[in-house]
C-alpha positions as CSV (number, residue, x, y, z in Angstrom):
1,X,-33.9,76.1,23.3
2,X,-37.8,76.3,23.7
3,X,-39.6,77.0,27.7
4,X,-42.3,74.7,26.1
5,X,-43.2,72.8,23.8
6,X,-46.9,72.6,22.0
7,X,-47.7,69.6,23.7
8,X,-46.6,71.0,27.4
9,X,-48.2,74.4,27.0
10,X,-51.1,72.8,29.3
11,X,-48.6,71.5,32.3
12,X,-48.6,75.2,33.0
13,X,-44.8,76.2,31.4
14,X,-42.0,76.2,33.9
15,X,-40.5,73.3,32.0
16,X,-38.4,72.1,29.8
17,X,-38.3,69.2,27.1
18,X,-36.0,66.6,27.5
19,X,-34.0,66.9,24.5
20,X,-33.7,70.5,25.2
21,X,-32.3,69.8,28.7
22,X,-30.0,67.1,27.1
23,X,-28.4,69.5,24.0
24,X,-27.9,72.3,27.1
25,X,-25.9,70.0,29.2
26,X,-24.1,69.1,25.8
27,X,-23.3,73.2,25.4
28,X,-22.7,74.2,28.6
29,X,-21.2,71.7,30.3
30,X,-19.9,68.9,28.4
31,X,-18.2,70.9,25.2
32,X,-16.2,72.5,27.5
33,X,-16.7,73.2,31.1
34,X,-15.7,69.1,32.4
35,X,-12.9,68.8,29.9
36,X,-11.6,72.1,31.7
37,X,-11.9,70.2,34.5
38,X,-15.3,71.4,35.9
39,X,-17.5,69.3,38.0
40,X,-21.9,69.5,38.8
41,X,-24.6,67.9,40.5
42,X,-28.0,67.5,38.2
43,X,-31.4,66.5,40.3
44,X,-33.6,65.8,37.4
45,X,-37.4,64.9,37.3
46,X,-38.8,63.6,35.0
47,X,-42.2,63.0,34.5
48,X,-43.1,60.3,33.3
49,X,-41.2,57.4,32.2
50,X,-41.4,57.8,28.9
51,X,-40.0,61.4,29.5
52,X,-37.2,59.8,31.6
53,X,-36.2,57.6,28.3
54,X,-35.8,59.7,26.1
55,X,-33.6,61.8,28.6
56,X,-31.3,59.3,29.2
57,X,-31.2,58.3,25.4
58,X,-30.5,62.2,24.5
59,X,-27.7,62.4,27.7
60,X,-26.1,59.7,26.4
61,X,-25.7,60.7,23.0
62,X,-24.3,64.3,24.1
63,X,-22.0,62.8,26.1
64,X,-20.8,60.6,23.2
65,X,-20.7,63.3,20.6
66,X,-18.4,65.1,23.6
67,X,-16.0,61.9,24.0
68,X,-17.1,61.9,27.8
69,X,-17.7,58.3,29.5
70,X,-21.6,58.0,29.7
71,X,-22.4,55.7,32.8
72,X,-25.9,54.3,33.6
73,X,-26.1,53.7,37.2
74,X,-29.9,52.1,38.0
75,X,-30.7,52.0,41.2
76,X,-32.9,48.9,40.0
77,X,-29.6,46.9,39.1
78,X,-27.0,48.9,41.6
79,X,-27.6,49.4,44.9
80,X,-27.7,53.3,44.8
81,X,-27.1,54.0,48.7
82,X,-24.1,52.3,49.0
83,X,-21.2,54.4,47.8
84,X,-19.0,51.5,47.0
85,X,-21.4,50.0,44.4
86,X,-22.2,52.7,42.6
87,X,-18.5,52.9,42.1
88,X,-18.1,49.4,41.2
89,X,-20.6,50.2,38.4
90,X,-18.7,53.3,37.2
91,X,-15.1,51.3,37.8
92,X,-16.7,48.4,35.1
93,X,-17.4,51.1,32.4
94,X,-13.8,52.3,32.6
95,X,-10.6,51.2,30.4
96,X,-8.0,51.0,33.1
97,X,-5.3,49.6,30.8
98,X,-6.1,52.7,29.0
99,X,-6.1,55.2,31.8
100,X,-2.7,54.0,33.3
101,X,-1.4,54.0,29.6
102,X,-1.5,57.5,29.2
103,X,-0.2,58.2,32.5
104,X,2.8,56.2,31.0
105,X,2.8,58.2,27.8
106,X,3.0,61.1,29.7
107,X,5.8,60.0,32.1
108,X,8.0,59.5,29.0
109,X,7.2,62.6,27.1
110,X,8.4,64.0,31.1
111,X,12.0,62.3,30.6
112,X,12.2,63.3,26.8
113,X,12.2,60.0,25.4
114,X,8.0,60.2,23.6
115,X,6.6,56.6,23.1
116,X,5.1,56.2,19.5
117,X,1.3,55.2,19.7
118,X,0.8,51.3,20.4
119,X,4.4,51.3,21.6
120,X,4.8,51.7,25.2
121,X,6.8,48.6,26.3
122,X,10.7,49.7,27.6
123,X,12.2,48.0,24.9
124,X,10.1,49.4,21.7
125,X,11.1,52.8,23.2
126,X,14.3,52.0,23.3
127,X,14.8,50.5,19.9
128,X,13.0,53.9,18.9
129,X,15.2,56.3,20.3
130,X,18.3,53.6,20.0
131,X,18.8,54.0,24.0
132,X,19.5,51.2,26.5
133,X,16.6,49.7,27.5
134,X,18.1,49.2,31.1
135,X,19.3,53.2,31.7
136,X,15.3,53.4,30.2
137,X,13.5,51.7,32.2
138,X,15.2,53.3,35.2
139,X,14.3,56.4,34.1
140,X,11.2,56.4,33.6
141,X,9.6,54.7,36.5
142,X,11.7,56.6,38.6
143,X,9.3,59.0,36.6
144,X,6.4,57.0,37.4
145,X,6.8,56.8,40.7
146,X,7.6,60.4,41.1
147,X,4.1,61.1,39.3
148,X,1.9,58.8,41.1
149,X,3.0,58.3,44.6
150,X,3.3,61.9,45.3
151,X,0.4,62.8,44.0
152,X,-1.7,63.2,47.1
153,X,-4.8,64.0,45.6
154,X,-5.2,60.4,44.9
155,X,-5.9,58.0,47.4
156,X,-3.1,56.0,48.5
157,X,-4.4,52.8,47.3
158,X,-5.6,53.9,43.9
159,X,-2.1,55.2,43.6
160,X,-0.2,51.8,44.2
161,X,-3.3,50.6,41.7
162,X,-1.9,52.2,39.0
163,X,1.5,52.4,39.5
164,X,1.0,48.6,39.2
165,X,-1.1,48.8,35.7
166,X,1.4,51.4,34.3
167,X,4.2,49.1,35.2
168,X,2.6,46.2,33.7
169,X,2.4,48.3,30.3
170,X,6.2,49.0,30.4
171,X,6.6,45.0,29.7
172,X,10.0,45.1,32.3
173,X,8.4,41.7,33.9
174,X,8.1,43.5,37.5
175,X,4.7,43.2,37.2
176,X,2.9,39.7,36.0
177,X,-0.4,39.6,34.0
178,X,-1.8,38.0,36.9
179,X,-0.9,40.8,39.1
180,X,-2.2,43.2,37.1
181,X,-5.6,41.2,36.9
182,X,-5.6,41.4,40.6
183,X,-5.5,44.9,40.4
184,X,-8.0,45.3,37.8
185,X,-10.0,43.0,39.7
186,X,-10.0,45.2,43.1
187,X,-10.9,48.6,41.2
188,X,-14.5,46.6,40.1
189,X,-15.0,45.0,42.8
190,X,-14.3,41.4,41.3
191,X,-13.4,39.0,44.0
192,X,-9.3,39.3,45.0
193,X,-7.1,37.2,47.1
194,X,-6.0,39.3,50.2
195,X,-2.9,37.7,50.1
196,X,-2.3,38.5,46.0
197,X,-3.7,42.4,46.6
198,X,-0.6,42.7,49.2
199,X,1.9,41.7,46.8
200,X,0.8,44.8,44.8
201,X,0.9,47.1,48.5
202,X,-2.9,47.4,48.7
203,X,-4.2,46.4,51.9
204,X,-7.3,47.9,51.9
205,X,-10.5,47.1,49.8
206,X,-12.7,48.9,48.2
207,X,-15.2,50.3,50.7
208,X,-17.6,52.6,52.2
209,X,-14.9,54.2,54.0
210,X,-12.7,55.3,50.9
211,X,-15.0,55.0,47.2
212,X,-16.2,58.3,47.3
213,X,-12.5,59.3,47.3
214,X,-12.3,56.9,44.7
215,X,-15.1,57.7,43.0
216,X,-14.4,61.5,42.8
217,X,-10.7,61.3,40.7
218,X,-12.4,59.2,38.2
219,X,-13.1,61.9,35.9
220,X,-9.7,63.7,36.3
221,X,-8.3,59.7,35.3
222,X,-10.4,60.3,32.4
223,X,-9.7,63.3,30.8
224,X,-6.2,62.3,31.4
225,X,-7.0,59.3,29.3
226,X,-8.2,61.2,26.2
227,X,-12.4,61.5,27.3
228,X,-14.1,64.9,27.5
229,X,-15.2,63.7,31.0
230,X,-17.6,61.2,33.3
231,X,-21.3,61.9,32.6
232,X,-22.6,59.4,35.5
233,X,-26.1,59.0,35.1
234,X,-27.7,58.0,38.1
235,X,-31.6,56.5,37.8
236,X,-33.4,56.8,41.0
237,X,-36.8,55.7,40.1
238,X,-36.5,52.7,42.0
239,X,-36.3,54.4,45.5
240,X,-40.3,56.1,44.9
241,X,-41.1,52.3,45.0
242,X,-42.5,51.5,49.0
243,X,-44.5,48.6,48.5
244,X,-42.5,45.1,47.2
245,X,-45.3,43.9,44.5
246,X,-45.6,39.6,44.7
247,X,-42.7,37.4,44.6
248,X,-43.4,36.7,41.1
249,X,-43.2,40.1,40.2
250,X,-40.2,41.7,42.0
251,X,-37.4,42.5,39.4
252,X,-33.6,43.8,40.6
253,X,-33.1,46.3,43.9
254,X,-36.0,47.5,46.3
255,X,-35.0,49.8,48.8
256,X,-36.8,50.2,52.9
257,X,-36.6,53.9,53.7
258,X,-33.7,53.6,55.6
259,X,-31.9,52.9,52.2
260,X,-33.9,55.8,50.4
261,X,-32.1,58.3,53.2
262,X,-28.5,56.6,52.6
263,X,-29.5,57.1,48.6
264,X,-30.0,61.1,49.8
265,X,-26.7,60.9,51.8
266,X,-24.9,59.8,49.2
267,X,-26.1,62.1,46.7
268,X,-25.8,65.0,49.1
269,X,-22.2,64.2,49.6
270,X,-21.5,64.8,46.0
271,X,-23.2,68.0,45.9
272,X,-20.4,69.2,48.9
273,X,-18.0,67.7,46.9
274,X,-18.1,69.4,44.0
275,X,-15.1,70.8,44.5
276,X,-13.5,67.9,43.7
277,X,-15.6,66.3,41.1
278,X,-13.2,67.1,38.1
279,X,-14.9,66.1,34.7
280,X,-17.5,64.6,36.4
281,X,-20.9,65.9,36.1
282,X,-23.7,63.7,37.7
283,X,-27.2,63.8,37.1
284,X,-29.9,62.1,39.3
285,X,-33.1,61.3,37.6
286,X,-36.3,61.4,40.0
287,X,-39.4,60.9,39.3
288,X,-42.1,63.5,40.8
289,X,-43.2,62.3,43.2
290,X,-39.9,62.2,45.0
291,X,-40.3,65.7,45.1
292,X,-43.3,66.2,47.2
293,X,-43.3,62.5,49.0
294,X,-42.8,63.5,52.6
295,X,-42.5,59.2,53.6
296,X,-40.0,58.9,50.9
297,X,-38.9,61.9,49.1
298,X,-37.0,64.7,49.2
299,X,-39.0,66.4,51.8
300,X,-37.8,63.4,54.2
301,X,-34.1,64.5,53.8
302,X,-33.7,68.4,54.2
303,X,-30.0,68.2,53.8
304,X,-30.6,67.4,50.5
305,X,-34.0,69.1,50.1
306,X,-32.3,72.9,51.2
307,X,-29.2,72.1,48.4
308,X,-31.6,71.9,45.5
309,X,-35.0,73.6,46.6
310,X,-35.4,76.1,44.4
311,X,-38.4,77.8,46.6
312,X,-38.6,80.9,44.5
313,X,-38.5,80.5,40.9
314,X,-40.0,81.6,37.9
315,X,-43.5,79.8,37.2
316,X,-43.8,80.3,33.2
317,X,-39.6,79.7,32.9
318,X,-37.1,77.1,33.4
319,X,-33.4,77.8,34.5
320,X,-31.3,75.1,33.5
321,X,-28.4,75.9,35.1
322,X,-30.4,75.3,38.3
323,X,-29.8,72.3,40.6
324,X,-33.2,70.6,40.1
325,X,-34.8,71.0,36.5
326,X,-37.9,69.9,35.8
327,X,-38.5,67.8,32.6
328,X,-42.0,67.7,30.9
329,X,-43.3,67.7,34.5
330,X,-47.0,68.5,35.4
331,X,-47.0,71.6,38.3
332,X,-49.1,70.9,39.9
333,X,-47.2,67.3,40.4
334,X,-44.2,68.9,42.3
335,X,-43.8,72.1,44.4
């Protein structure tokens, strides 16, 4: 890994190239830290959007090469200060069907009777193992139950969610493919008939009040599922944008400050919640002069501002393991 490059030696040092940045997250965090069930919180700037690019096309490529989930959340296309939708946008990007089918893999491997790959209906493990499919069946959602409903690290509702998807997978018939749509539907925030989500025991939608629950077992779901992890990618441009330009040229989300600070908040809250982002590491994306802005940047939310500062620092080197790294960044651009 280089400090600088040929081309940044006149930003001053201090900073480090985006591909550089992108491989260390790749060694340090993603090749084995989140599929040991490790968790971060990245603030990025970049400096330029060209620079932010090539990031995102370099983070996305480690986290393929490290069979994590790499999600894009814009906050151009996603409103990015409500915690809801940027969990609707990570929900989309996510195989349920898959995730609730290795929870059922692993509830029959619990009750000794392994379900070949592909084969996860009651009565293809049955006719494997030459068992009654009835006795089976019993088994291993009593198994399923067990695993899921007492597991109060979950939220309630995402529990019943996939109780209801890994039931659908055993093929018994307790669970119609139009139930299970309904469920899929509520995880991504598709439209769902209150009156169909209570058939399945969820009463509650997907909200402010419960997706950053929701939002925090993702990754844990994941590496459960076979991935190395959630990278979520979270572009933040958008928010150094005060001024609307003409009708004719407004494209996607614009945000009033109000919205910039519930951006902060929510961003803040995953930084205390690190704790409990396992797999998950998240990295915002800034651009400079977020940093220094004091209408609209960091400066105008100190709760976030003292998490990341990083008032004393080495001028000539960067330390990427620190909270905000700065990517091909002019200094004298950001404090």
């Amino acid at each position: 890994m280089s400090d600088s490059r040929d081309g940044l030696a006149v930003l001053g040092g201090g900073v480090m190239a985006s591909d550089d940045y992108a491989q260390f997250l790749a060694d340090e965090y993603l090749a084995g830290y989140l599929p040991a069930g490790g968790g971060s919180v990245k603030l990025v700037v970049a400096g330029d959007p060209d620079v932010a690019d090539r990031f995102a096309q370099a983070l996305h490529a480690a986290a393929l090469s490290a069979s994590c989930l790499p999600v894009l959340v814009s906050a151009e296309s996603t409103k990015a200060h409500l915690v809801d939708q940027v969990f609707f946008a990570v929900a989309r990007q996510v195989d349920w069907d898959q995730v609730a089918a290795a929870i059922v893999v692993a509830a029959y491997d619990a009750i000794a009777f392994p379900a070949s790959d592909g084969r996860l209906s009651v009565a293809e493990v049955a006719q494997d193992h030459d068992i009654d499919p009835r006795e089976l069946y019993r088994s291993v959602r009593r198994q399923l139950e067990r695993t899921l409903l007492h597991d109060t690290s979950l939220p309630r509702e995402l529990r019943r969610a996939l109780l209801r998807l890994a039931q659908a997978a055993l093929g018994h018939g307790d669970v119609t493919p139009h139930e299970a749509q309904v469920v899929r539907d509520w995880l991504v925030g598709e439209p769902a008939a209150l009156r169909d989500l209570k058939e399945a025991l969820i009463y509650s939608r997907v909200g402010r009040h419960n997706a950053r629950d929701l939002l925090t077992c993702v990754g844990r779901l994941l590496l459960q599922a076979g991935h190395g992890g959630l990278v979520l990618h979270l572009d933040l441009s958008r928010l150094a944008e005060a001024r609307r330009p003409p009708l004719d040229d407004r494209t996607g989300i614009y945000y009033s400050k109000a919205a910039v600070l519930d951006a902060y908040e929510l961003l803040r809250q995953l930084i205390d919640a690190t704790d409990d982002l396992e797999g998950i590491l998240v990295v915002a994306v800034v651009p400079p002069q977020l940093v220094t802005d004091e209408a609209r940047g960091l400066p105008s939310y100190a709760a976030l501002q003292l998490r990341v500062a990083d008032e004393v620092r080495d001028a000539r080197r960067a330390n990427p393991f620190a909270s905000l790294v700065r990517l091909e960044v002019r200094l004298e651009a950001v404090r």
